[in-house]
Structures are given as C-alpha cells and as structure tokens.
C-alpha positions in Angstrom: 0.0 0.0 0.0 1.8 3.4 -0.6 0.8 6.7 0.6 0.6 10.2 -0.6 1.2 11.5 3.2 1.9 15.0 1.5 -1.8 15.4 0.4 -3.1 14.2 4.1 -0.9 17.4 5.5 -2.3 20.1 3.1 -5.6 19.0 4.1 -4.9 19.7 7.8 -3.9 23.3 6.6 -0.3 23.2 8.4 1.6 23.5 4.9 3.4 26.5 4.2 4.2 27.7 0.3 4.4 24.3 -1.0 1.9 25.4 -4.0 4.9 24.4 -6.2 4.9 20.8 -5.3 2.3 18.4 -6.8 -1.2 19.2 -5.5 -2.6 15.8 -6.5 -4.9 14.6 -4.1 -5.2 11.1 -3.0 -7.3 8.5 -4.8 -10.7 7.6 -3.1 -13.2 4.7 -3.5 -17.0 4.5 -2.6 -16.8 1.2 -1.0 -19.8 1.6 1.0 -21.6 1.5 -3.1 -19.7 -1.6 -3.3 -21.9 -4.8 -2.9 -19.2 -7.4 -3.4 -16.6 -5.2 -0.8 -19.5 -5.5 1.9 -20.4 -8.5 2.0 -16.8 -10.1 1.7 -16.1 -7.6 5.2 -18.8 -9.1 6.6 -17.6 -12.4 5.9 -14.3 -11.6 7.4 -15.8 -10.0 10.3 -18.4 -12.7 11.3 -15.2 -15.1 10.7 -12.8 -13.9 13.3 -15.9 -13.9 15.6 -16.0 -17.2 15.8 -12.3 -17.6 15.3 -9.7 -14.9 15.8 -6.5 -15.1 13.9 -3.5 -13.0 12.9 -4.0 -15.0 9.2 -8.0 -13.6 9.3 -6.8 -10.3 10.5 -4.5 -9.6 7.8 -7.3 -10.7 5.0 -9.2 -8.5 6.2 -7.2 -5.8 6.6 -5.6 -6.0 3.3 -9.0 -6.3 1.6 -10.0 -3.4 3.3 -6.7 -1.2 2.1 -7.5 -2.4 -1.5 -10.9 -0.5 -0.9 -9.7 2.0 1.0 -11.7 1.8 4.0 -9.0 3.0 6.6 -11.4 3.1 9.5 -11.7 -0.5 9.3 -8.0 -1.0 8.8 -7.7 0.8 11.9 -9.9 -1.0 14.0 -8.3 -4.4 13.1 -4.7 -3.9 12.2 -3.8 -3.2 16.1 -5.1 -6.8 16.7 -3.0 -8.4 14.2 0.0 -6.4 15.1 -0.4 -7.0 18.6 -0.4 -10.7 17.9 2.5 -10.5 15.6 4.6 -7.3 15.1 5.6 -7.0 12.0 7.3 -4.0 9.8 4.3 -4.3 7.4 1.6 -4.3 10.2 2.5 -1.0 11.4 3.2 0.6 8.0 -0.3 -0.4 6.8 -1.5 0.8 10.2 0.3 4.1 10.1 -0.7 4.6 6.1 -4.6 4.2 7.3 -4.1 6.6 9.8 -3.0 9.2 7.3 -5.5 8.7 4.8 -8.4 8.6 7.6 -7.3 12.0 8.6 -8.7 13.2 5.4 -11.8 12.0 7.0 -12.5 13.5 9.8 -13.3 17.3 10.8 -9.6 19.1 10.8 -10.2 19.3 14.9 -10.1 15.5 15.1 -7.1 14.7 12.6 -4.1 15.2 14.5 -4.2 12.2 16.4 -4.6 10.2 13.3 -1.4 12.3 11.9 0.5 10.9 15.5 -0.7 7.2 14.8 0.7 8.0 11.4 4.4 8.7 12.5 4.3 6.1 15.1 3.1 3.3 12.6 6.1 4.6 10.2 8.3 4.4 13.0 7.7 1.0 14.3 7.7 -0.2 11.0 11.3 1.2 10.4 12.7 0.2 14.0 11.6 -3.9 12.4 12.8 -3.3 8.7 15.1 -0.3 8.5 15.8 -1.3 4.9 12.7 -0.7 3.9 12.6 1.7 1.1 8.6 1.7 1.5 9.2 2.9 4.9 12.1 5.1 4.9 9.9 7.4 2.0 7.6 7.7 4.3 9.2 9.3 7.2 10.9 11.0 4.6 8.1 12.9 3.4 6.3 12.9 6.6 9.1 14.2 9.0 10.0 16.8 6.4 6.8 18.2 5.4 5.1 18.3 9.4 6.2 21.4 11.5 8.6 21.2 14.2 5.8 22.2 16.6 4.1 18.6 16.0 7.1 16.9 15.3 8.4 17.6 11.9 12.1 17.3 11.7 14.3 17.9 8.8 17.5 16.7 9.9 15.8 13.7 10.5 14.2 13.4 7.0 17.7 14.0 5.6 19.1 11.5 8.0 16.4 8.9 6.1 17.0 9.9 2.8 21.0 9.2 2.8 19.9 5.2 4.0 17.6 5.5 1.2 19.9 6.4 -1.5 22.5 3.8 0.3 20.0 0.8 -0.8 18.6 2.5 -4.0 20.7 5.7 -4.9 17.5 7.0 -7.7 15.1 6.7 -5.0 17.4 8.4 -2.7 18.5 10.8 -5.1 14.7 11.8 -5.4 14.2 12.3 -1.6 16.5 15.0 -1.7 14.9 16.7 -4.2 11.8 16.4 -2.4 12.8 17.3 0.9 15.0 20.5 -0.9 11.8 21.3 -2.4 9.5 21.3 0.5 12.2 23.8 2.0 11.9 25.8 -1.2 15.0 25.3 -2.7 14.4 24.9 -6.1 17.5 24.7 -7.9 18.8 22.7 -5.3 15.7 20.4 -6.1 15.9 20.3 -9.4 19.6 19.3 -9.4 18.2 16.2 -7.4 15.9 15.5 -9.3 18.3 15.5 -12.4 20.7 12.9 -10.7 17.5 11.1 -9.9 16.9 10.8 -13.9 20.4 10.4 -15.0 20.8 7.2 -12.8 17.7 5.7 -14.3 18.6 6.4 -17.8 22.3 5.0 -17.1 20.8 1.6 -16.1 20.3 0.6 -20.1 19.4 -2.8 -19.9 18.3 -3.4 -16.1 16.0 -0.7 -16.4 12.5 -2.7 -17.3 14.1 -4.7 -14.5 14.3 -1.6 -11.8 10.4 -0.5 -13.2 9.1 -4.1 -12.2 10.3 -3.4 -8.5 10.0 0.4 -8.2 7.4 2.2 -6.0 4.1 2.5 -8.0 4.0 6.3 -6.6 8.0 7.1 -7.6 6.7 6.3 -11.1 3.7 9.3 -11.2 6.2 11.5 -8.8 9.0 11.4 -11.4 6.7 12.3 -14.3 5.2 15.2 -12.0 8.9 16.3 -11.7 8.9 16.3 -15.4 6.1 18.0 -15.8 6.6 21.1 -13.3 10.5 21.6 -13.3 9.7 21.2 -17.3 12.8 18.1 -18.2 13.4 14.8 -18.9 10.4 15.1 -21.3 10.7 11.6 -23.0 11.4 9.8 -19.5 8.9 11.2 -17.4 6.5 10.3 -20.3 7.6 6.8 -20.5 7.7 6.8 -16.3 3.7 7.7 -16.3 2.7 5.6 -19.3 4.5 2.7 -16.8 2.3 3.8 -14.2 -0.6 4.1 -16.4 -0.1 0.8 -18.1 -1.2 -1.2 -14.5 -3.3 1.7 -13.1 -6.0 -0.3 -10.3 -8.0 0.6 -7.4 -4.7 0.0 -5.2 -3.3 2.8 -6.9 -3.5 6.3 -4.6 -3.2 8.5 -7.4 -6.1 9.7 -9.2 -6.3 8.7 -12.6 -7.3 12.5 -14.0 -3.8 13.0 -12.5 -1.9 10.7 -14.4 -3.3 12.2 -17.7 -2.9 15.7 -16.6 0.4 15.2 -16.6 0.7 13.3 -20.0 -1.1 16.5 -20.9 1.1 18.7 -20.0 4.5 16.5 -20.5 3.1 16.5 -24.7 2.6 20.5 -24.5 6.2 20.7 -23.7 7.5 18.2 -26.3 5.6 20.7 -28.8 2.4 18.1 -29.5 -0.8 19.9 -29.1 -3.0 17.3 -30.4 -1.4 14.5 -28.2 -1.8 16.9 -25.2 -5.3 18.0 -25.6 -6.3 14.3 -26.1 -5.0 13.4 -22.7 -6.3 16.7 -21.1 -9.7 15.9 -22.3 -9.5 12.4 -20.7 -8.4 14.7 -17.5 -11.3 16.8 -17.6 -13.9 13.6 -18.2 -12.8 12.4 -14.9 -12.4 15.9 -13.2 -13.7 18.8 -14.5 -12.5 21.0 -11.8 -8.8 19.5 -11.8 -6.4 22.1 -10.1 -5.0 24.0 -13.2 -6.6 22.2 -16.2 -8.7 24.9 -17.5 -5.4 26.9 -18.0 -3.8 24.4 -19.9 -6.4 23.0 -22.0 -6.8 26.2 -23.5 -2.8 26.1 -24.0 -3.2 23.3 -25.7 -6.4 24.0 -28.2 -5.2 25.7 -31.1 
C-alpha cells in the first residue's frame, strides 16, 4: 500500500508555500456502493468472531486497504500487530491513519497524523531497509512542523539510508525534501541525478520498473512536468504507471493524464496533449489548473 502523506498534510492546513509541489490529491473509492466489498467484510468480520486469527486479521485488513476503507483498517490492524509485530503491520496501520485524517473534521485529525508517525516508526525500527518505509518518514518528518514533530535533519538522516539501498530513490528524496524547503534549484539538481541514474541503467532498467514504487513512477513524471525536463522519460515513467493503473493505486487517474497533458505540450504536440487533457477533464472537471492548460493546448 503506498501513501501520498503529503496530500493528508495540506488537508490539515499546516503546509506553508508548498503550492509548487504536486497538489494531486489522494485516490478515493466508494466502498460503501460496493456490494461485493461489503459482504466479503462481513464475511471476514463474522469469521474472526468465531475464530480470531492473525492469518484472518490480515485478509481483512488487506482487503479493506484495497478498498480504502481506513477506519476498518484501523480497527483491526492493532489486533493483528499485537499478535505479531511485524514491519508491514505497522506501515499499513500508520498509512490508514493518514489517509483517515482526510476523513474526519480538521479538529479530530491530528491524532490520526501521530498514529501516522508512530506506525512509520515501528515499522522502520523492524525493517530499516525498507525503502517503503524510509519514504515515508521522509516525506512525513520533512513536510510536518517542528511544533508537531516535523524534523528535517531527520528526513535527511532517512534519505542518505535510502539512497545507500537505491541511490534514484534516494537521489529523489533529496529533491523532495529541498523542495519542501523551497529550494528549487537545489531540487531540481536532485531531481536531475535522480533521472540520470535511471537512464544510465540501459538494460536493467525494465528490471528496476518491475520493482519500483508505483507512486515514484507518477512523482517522477510530476517532476517532469513542473521543473519542465526529462520530457521523454517522465512520459515513458507515467505511461509505466498508467499501463497497470488499479484501485490499489493512490493517485487519481485524472492525475496521471494531466500530466501526460502537459508532458506532450512541452515536447511541442498539441493534439497529443489536448487528447489526454480531455480524458483529464472527463474524470475531473475542476482539476487544479486544467482549464489553464487545455486552453494552452487548443489551437
């Protein structure tokens, strides 16, 4: 399950001047419209009723996750985790914490933002190595405030272990961590390394996509988009992404065309662009900046 922790801290209105960064909110899915999602729960439920198991805890959970029904992820993860600690437990716990805080009234979302961290943070005291993990104290312990327990040096700290196991995902952290302290160029020079290390790979690289995190693949084509390089990569990175697009994505799919959109505007091919931008707009008419560039785009 992967996260977009950034979009659960604009919601809680404690972001300052990150307009820059990707706005994209996270994916969200009805699942209370969903017939077969219910009654599977209920099965699950009415199972560890009779017979409570870590193995039945973690079905449960996981199908919930897929539907993105965090409350219910909350209410049973603890259980299993309890039972058996494990590094994944806690990260699933801690991601459903975020995502619920989008939830809930703004008054009653901090304390899902402090299960949050200390989900990620169990999770990284039982798998360190985790690159899962370490992104996402990255992006959570450099985006919060230092008044609820934001911490820079610490983010940094995370982000040279993460480019010591994967040096493009770490070489992206820093980007995004100089960019949520506004340091553009110092971002963007990141961000660059970030690209060159994935086009030096030649013939490993279907080999890195197969393994990479689903949301590095939309991030690095946001990069593309916004810092306006890397064109044909960031292209190929979201088509990737777009290629196995499902409901355990966190990304919205308008998203993902959006920037297409814009990626085929800067490689000078209108028509390609307003074809994906009209996709865009299907899905979500009111898309943060769409209107601007679909009429860049018509001729």
């Amino acid at each position: 399950m992967l996260m977009n922790y950034k979009s659960v801290l604009f919601f809680l209105g404690i972001l300052q001047g990150l307009v820059a960064q990707d706005p994209a909110p996270p994916a969200i899915y009805d699942f209370e419209k969903d017939e077969v999602y219910l009654t599977t729960r209920q099965m699950w439920m009415d199972q560890l009723e009779e017979k409570l198991t870590v193995a039945g805890l973690d079905s449960l959970t996981a199908w919930a996750s897929l539907h993105k029904d965090w409350e219910t992820v909350l209410d049973y993860a603890p259980q299993a985790f309890t039972r058996s600690p494990t590094a994944q437990r806690f990260y699933q716990w801690g991601g459903a914490a975020g995502f619920q805080s989008l939830a809930v009234a703004r008054i009653f979302a901090l304390p899902y933002v402090e299960k949050m961290k200390e989900g990620f943070k169990k999770a990284y005291a039982l798998d360190p190595q985790n690159k899962f993990i370490l992104t996402a104290l990255i992006e959570t312990y450099s985006v919060l405030p230092g008044l609820i327990g934001g911490n820079i040096t610490y983010a940094q700290e995370k982000a040279a272990e993460l480019a010591a196991i994967d040096p493009i995902e770490g070489a992206f952290a820093k980007g995004y961590i100089a960019e949520v302290e506004q340091q553009k160029s110092m971002a963007k020079l990141h961000y660059q390394k970030a690209f060159d290390l994935f086009k030096a790979q030649n013939s490993t690289r279907e080999m890195y996509l197969e393994k990479a995190r689903r949301e590095w693949l939309y991030e690095m084509g946001s990069v593309a988009a916004r810092f306006e390089m890397e064109y044909e990569v960031g292209s190929q990175l979201l088509h990737h992404y777009l290629a196995l697009y499902s409901k355990k994505d966190t990304v919205p799919l308008a998203w993902v065309y959006y920037r297409l959109g814009q990626l085929s505007l800067l490689e000078a091919n209108p028509q390609e662009a307003l074809a994906y931008l009209e996709k865009a707009k299907k899905l979500n008419p009111k898309l943060e900046g769409l209107a601007a560039t679909l009429k860049e785009a018509k001729p």
